[in-house]
N, CA, C and O atoms as a CHARMM CRD file, in Angstrom:
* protein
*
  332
    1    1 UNK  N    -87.37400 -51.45100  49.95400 PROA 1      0.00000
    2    1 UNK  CA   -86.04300 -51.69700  50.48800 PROA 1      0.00000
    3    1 UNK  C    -85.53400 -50.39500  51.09700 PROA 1      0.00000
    4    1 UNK  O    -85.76600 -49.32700  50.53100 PROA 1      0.00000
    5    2 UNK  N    -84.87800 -50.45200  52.18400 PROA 2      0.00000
    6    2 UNK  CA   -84.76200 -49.35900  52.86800 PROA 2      0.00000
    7    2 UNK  C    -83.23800 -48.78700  52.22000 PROA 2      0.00000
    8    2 UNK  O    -82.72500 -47.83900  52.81500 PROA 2      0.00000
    9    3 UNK  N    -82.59400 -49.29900  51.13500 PROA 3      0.00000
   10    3 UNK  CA   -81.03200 -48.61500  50.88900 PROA 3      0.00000
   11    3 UNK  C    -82.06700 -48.10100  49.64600 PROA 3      0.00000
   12    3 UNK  O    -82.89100 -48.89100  49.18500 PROA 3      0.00000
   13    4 UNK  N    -81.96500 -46.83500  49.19000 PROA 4      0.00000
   14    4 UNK  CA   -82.38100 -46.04900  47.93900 PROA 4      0.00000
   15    4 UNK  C    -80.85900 -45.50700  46.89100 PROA 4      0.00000
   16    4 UNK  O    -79.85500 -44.88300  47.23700 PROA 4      0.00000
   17    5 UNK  N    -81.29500 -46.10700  45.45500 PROA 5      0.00000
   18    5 UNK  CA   -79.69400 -45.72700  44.76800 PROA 5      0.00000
   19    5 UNK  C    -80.66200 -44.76200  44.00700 PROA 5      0.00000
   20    5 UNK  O    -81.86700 -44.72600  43.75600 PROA 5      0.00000
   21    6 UNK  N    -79.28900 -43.81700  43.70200 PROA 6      0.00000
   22    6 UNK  CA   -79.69200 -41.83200  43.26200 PROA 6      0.00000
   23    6 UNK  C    -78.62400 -42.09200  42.11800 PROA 6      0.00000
   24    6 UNK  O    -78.11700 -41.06700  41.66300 PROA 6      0.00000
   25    7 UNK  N    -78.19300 -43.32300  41.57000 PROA 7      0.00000
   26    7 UNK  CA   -77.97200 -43.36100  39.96300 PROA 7      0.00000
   27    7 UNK  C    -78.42700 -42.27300  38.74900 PROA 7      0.00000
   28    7 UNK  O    -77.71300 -41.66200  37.95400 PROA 7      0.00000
   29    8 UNK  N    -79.82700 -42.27200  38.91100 PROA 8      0.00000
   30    8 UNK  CA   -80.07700 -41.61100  37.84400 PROA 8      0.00000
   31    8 UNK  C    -79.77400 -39.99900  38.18600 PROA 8      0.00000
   32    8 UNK  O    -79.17600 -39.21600  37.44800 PROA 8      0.00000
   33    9 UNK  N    -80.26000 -39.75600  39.30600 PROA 9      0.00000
   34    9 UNK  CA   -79.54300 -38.32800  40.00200 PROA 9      0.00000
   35    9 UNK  C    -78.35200 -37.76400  39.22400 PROA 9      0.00000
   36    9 UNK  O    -78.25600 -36.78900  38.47900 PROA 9      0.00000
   37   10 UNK  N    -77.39900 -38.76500  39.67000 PROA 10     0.00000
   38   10 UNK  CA   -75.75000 -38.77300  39.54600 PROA 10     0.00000
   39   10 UNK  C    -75.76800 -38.78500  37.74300 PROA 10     0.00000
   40   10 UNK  O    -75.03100 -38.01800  37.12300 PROA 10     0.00000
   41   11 UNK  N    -76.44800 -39.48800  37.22900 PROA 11     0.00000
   42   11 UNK  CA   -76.63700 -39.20100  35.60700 PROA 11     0.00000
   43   11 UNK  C    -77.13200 -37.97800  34.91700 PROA 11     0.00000
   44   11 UNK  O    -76.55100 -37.29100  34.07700 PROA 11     0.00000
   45   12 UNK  N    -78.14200 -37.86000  35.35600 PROA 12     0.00000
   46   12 UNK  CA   -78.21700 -36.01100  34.72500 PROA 12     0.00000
   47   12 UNK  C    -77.52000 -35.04100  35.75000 PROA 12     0.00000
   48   12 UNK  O    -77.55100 -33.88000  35.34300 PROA 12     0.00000
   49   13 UNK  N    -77.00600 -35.17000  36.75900 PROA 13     0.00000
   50   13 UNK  CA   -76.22800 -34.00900  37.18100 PROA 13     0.00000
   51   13 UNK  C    -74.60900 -33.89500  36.19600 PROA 13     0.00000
   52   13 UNK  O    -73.94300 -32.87300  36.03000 PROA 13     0.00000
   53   14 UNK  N    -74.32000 -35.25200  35.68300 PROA 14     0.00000
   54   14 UNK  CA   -72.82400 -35.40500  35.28800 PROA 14     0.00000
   55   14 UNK  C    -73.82300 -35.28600  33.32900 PROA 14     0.00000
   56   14 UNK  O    -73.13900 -34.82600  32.41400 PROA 14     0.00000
   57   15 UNK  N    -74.90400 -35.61000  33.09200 PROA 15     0.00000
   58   15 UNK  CA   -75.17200 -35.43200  31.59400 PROA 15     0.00000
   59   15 UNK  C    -74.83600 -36.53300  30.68000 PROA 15     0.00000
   60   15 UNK  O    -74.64600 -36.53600  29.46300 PROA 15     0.00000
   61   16 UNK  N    -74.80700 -37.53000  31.62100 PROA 16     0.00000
   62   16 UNK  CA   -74.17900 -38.96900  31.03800 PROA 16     0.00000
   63   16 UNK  C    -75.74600 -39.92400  30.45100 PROA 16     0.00000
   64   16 UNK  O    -76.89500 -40.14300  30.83600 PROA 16     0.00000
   65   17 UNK  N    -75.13700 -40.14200  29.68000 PROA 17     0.00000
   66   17 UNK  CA   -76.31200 -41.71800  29.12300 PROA 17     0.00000
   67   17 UNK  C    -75.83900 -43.02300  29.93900 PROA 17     0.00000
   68   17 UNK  O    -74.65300 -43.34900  29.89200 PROA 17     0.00000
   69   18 UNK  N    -76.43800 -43.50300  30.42100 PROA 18     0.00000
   70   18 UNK  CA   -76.81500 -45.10300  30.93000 PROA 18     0.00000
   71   18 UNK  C    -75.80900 -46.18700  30.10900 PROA 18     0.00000
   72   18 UNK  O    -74.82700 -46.85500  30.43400 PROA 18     0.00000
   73   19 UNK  N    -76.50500 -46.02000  29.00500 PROA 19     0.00000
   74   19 UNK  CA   -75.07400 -46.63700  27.95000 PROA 19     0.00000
   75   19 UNK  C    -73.32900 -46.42300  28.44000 PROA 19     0.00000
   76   19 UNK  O    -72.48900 -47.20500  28.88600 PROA 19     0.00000
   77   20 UNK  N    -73.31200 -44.74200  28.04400 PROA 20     0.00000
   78   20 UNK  CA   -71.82800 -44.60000  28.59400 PROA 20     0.00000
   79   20 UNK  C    -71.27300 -45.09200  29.62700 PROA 20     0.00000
   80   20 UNK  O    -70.14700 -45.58300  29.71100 PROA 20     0.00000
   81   21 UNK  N    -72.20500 -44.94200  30.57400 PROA 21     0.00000
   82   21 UNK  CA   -71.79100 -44.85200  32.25600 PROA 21     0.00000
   83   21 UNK  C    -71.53200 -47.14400  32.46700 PROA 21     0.00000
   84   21 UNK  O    -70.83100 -47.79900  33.23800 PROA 21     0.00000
   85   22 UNK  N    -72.22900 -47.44600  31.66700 PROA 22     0.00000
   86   22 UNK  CA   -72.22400 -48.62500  31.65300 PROA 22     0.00000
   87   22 UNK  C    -71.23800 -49.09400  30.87700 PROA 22     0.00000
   88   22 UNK  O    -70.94900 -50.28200  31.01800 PROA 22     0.00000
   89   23 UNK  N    -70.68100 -48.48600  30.13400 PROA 23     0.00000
   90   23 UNK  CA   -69.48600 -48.99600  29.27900 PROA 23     0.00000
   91   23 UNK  C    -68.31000 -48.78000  30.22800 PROA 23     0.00000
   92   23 UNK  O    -67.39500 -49.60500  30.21100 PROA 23     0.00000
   93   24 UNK  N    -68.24900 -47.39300  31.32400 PROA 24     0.00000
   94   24 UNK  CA   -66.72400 -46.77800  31.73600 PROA 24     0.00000
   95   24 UNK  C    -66.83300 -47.75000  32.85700 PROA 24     0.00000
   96   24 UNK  O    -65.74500 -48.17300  33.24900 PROA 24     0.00000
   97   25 UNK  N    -68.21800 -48.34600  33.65400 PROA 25     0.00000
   98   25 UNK  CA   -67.96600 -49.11700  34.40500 PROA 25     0.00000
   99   25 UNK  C    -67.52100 -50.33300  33.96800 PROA 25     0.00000
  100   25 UNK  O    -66.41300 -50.60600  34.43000 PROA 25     0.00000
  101   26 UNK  N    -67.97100 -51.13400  33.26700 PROA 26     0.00000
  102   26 UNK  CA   -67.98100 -52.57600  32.88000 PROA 26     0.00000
  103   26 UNK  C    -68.51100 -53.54800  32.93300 PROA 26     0.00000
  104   26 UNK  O    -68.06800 -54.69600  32.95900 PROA 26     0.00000
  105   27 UNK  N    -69.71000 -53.09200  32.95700 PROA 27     0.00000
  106   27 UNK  CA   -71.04900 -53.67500  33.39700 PROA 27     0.00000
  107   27 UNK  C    -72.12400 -53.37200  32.41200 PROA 27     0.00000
  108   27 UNK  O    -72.39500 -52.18300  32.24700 PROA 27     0.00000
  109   28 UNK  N    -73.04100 -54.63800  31.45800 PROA 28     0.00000
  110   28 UNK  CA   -74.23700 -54.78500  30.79800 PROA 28     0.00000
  111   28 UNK  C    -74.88200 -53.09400  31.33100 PROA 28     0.00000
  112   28 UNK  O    -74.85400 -52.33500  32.29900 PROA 28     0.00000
  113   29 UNK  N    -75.44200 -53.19900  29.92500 PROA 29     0.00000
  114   29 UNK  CA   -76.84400 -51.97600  30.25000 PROA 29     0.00000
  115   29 UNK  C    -77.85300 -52.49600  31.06400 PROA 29     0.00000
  116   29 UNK  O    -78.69200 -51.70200  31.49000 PROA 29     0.00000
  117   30 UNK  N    -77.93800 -53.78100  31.38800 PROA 30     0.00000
  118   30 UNK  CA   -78.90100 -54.25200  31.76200 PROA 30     0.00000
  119   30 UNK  C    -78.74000 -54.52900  33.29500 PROA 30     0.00000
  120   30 UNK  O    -79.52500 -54.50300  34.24300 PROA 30     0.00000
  121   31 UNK  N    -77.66300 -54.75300  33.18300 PROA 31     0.00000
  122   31 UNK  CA   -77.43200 -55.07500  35.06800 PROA 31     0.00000
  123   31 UNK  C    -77.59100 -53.58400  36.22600 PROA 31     0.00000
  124   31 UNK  O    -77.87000 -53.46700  37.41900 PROA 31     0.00000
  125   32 UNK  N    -77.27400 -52.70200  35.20300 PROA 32     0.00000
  126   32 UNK  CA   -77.11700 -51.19800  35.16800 PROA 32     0.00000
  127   32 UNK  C    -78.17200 -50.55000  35.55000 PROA 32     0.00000
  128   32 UNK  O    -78.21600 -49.48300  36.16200 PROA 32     0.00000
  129   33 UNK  N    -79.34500 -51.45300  35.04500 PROA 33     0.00000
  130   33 UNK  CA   -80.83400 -51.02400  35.29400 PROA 33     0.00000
  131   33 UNK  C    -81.05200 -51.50900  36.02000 PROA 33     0.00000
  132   33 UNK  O    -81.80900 -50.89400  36.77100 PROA 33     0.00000
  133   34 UNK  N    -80.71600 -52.75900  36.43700 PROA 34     0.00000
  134   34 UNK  CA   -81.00200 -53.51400  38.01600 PROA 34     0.00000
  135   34 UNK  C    -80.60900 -52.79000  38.82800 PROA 34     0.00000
  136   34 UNK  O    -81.61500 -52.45400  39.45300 PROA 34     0.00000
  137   35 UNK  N    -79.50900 -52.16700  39.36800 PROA 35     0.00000
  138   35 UNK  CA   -79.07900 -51.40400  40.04500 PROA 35     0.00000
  139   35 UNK  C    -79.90000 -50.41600  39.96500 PROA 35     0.00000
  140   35 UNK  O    -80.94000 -50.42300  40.62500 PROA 35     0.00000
  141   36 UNK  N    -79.54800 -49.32700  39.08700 PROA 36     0.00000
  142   36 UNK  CA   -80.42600 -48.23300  39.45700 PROA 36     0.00000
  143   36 UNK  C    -81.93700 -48.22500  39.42400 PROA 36     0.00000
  144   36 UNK  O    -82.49800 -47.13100  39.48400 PROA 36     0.00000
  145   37 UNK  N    -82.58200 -49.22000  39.34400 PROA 37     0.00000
  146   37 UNK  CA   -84.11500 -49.25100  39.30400 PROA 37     0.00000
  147   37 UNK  C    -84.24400 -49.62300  41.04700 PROA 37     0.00000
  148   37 UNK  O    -85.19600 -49.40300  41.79600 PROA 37     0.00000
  149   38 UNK  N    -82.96800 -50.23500  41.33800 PROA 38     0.00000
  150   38 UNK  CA   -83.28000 -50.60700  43.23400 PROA 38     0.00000
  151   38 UNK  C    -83.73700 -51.96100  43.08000 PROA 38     0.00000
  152   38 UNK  O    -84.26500 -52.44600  44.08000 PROA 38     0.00000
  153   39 UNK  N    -83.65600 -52.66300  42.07800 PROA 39     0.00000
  154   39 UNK  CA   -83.54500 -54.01600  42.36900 PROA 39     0.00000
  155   39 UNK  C    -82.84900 -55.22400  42.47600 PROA 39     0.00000
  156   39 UNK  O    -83.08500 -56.43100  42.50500 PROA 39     0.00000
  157   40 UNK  N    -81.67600 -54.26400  42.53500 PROA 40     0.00000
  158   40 UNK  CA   -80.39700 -55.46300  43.03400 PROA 40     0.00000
  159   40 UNK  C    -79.99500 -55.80500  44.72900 PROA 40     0.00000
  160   40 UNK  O    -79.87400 -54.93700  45.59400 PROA 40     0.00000
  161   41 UNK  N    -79.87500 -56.88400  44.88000 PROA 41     0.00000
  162   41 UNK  CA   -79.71900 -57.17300  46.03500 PROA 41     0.00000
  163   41 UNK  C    -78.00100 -57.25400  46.58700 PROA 41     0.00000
  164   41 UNK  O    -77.59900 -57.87200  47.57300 PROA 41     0.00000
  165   42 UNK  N    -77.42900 -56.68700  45.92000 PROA 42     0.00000
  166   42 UNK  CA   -75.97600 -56.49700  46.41900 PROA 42     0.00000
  167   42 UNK  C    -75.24500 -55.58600  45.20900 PROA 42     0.00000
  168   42 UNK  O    -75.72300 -55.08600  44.19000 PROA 42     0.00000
  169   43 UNK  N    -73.85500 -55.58700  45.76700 PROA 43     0.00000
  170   43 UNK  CA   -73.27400 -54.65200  44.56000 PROA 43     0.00000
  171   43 UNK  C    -71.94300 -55.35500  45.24100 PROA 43     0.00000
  172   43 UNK  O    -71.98100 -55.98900  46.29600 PROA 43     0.00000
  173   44 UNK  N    -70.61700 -55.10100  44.35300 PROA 44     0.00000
  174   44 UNK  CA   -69.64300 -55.57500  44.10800 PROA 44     0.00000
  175   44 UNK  C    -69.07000 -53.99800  44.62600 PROA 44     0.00000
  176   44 UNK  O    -69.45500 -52.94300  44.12200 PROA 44     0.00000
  177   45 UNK  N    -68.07500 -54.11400  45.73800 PROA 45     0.00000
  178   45 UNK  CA   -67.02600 -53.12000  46.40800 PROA 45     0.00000
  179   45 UNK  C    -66.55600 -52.29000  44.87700 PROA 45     0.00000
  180   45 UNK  O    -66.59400 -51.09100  44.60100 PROA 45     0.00000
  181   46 UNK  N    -66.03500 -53.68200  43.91600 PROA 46     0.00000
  182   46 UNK  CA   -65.70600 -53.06600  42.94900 PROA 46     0.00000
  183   46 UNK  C    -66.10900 -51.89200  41.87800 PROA 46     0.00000
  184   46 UNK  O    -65.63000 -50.84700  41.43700 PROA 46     0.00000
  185   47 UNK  N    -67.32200 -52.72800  41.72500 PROA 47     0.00000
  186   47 UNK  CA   -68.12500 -51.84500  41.04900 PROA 47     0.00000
  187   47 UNK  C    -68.92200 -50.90100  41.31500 PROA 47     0.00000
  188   47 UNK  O    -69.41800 -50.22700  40.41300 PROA 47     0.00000
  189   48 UNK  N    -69.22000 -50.66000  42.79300 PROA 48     0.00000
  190   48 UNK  CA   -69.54600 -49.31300  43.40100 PROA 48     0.00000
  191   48 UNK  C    -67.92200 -48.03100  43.34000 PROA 48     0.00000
  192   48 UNK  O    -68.07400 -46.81100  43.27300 PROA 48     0.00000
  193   49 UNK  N    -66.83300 -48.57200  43.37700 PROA 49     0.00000
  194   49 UNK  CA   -65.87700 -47.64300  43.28600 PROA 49     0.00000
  195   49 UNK  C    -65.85700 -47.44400  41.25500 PROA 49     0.00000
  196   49 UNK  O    -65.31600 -46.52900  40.63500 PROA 49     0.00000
  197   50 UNK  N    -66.47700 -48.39500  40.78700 PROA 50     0.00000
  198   50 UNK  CA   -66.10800 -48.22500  39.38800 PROA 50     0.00000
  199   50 UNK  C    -67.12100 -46.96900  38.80500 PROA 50     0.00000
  200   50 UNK  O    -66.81500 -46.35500  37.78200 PROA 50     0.00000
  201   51 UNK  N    -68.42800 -46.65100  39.62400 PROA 51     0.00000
  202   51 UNK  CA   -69.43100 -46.06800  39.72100 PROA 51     0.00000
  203   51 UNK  C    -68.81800 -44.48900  39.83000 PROA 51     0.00000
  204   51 UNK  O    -68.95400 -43.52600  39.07500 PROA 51     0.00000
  205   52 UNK  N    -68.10800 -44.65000  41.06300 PROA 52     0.00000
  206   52 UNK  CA   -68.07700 -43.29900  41.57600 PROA 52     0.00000
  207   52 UNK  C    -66.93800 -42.71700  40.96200 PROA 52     0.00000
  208   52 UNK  O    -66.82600 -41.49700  41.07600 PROA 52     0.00000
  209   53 UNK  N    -65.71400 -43.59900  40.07600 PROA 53     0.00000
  210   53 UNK  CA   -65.16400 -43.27500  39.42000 PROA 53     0.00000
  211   53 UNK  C    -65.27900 -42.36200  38.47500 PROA 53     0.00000
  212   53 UNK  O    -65.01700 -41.18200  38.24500 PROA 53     0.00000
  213   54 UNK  N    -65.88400 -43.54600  37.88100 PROA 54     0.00000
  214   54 UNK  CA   -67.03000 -42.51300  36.59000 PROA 54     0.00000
  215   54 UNK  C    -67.52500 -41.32000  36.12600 PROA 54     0.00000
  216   54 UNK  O    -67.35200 -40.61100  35.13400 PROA 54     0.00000
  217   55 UNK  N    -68.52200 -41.28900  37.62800 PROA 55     0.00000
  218   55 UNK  CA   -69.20700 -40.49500  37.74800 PROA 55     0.00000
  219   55 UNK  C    -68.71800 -39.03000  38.71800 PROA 55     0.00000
  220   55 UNK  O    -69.38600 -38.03200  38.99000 PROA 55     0.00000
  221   56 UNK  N    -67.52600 -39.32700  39.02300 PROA 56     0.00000
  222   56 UNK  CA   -66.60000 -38.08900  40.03900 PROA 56     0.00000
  223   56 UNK  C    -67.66100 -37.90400  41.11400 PROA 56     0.00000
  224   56 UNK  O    -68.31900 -36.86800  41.21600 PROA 56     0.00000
  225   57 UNK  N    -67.81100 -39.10400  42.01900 PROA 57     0.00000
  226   57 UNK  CA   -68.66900 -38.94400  43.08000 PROA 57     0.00000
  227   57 UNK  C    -68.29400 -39.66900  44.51200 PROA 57     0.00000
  228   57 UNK  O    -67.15800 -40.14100  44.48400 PROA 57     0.00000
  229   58 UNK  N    -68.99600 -39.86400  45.76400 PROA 58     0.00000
  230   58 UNK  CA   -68.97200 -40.67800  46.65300 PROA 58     0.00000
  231   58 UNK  C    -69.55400 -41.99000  46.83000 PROA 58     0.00000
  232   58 UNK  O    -69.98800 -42.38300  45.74700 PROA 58     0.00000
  233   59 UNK  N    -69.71200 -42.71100  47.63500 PROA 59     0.00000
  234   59 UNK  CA   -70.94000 -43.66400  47.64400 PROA 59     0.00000
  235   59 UNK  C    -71.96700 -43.47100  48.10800 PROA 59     0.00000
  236   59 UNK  O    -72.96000 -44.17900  47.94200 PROA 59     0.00000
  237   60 UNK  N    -71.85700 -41.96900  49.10600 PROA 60     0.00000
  238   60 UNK  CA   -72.97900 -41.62400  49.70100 PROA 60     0.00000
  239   60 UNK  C    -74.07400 -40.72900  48.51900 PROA 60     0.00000
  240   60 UNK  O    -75.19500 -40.23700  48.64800 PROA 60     0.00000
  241   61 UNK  N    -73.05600 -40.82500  47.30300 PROA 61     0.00000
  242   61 UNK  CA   -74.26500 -39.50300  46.74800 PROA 61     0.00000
  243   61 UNK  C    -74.88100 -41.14500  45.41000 PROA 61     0.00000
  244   61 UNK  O    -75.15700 -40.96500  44.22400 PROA 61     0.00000
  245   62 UNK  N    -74.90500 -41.98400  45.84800 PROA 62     0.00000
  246   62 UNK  CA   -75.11200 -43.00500  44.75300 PROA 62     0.00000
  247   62 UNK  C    -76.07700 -43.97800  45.68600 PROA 62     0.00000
  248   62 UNK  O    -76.84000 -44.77500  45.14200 PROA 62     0.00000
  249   63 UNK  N    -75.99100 -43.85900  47.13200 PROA 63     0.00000
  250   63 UNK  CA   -76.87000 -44.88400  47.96100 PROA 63     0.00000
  251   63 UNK  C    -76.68900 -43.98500  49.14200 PROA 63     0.00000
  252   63 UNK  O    -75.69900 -43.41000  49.59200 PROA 63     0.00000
  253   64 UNK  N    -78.40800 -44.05700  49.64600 PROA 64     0.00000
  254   64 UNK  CA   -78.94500 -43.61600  50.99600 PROA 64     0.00000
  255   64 UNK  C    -79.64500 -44.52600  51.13200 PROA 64     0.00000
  256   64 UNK  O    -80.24600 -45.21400  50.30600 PROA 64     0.00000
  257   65 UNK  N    -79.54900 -44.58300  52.90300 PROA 65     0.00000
  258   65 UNK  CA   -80.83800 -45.54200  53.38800 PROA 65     0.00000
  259   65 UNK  C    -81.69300 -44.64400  54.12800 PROA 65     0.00000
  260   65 UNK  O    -81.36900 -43.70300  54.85300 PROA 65     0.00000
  261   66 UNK  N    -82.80100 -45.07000  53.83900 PROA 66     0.00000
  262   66 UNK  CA   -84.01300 -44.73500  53.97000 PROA 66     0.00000
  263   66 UNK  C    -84.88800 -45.09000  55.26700 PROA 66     0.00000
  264   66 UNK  O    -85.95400 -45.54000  54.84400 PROA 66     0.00000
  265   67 UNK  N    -84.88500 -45.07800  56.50200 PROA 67     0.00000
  266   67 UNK  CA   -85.55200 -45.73800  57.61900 PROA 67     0.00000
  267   67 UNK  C    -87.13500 -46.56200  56.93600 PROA 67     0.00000
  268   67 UNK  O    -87.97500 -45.77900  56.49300 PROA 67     0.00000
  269   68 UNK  N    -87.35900 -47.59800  56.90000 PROA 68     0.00000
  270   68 UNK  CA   -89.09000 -47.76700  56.84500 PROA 68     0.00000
  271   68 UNK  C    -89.89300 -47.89700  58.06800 PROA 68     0.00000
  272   68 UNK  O    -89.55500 -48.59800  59.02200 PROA 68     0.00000
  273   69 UNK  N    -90.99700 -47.18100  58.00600 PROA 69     0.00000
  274   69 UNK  CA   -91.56200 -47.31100  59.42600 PROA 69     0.00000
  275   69 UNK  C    -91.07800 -46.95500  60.46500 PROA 69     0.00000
  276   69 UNK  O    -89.89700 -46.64300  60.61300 PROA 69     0.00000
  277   70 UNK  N    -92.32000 -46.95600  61.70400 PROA 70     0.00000
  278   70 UNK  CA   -92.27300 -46.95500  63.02200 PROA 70     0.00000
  279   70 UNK  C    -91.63100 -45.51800  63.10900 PROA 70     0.00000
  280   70 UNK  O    -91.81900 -44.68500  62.22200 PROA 70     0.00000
  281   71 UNK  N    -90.68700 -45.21700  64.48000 PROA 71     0.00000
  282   71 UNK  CA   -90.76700 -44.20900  65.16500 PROA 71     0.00000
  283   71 UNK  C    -89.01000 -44.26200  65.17100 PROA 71     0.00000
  284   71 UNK  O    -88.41500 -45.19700  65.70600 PROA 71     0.00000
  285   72 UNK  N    -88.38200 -43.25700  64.57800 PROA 72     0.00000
  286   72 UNK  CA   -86.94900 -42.95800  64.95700 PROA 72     0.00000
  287   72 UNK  C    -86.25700 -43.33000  66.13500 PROA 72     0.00000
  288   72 UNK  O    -86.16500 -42.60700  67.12700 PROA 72     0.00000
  289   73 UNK  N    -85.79300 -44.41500  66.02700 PROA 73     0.00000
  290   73 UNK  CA   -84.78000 -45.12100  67.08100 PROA 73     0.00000
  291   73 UNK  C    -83.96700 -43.45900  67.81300 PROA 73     0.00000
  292   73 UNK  O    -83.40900 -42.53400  67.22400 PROA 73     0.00000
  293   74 UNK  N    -84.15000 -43.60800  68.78000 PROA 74     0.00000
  294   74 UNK  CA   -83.37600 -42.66200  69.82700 PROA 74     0.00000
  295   74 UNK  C    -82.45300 -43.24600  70.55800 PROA 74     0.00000
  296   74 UNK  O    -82.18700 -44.43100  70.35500 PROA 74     0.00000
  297   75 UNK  N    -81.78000 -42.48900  71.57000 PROA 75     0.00000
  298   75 UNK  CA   -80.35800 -43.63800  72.29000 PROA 75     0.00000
  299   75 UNK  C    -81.23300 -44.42200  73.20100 PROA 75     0.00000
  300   75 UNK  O    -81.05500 -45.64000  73.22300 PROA 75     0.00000
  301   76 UNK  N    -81.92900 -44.02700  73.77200 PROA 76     0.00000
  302   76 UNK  CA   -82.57400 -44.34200  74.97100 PROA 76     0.00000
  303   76 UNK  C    -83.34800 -45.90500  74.21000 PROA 76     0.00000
  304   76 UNK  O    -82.97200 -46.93600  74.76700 PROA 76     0.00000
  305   77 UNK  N    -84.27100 -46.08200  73.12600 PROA 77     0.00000
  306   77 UNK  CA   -84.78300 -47.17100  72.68700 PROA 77     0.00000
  307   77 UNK  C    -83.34200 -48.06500  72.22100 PROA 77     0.00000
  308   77 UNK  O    -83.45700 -49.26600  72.46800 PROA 77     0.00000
  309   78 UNK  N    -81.93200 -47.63900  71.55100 PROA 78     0.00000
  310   78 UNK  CA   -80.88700 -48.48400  71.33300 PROA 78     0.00000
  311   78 UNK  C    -80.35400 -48.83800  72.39200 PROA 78     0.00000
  312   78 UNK  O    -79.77600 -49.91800  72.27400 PROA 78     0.00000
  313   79 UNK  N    -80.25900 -48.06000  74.10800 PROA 79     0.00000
  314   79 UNK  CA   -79.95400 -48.86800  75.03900 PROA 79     0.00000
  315   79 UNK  C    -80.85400 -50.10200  75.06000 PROA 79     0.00000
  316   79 UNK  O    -80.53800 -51.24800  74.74300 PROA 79     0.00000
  317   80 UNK  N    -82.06700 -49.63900  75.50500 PROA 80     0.00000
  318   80 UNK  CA   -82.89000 -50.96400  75.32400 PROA 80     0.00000
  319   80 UNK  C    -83.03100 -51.90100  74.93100 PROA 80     0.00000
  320   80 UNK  O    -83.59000 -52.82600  75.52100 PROA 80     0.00000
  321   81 UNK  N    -82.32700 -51.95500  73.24600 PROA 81     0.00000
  322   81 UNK  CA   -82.54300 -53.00600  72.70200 PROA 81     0.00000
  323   81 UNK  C    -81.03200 -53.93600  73.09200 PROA 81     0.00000
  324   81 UNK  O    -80.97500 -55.13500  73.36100 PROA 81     0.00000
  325   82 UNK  N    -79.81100 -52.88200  73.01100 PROA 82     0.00000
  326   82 UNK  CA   -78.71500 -53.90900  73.80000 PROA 82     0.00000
  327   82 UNK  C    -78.26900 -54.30600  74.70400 PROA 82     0.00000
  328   82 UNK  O    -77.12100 -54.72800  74.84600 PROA 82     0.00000
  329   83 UNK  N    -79.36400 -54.21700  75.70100 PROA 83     0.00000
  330   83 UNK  CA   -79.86700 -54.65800  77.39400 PROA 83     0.00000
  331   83 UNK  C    -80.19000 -56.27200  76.94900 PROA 83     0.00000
  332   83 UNK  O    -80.59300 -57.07500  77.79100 PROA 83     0.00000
């Protein structure tokens, strides 16, 4: 999947357990691991701000996307494609 979550990052930089961080959000330990293992297929507005709450962070330091493949889109190939 090309969005990568840096959960666990954001956990040992702040020194937090999984448990805690899952209690201040409000969310199962288990759903917690869906997320940060990268196998959730959405997230709740809410609970990404409940995240960064938490954790005294952004959304950018909790999810990057990742290009897969091929060759770095340039302007010149994005004109192209909205021709």
């Amino acid at each position: 999947m090309p969005i990568e979550v840096d959960i666990d990052v954001m956990l040992a930089k702040r020194k937090m357990a999984v448990g805690e961080l899952a209690d201040q959000v409000g969310i199962t330990p288990a759903n917690l691991a869906v997320l940060k293992n990268g196998r959730a297929r959405a997230i709740r507005f809410t609970t990404l701000e409940a995240l960064c709450d938490a954790l005294d962070c952004q959304p950018g330091d909790l999810l990057r996307w990742q290009r897969t493949g091929g060759q770095p889109k340039t302007s010149e190939g994005l004109r192209q494609t909205a021709e």
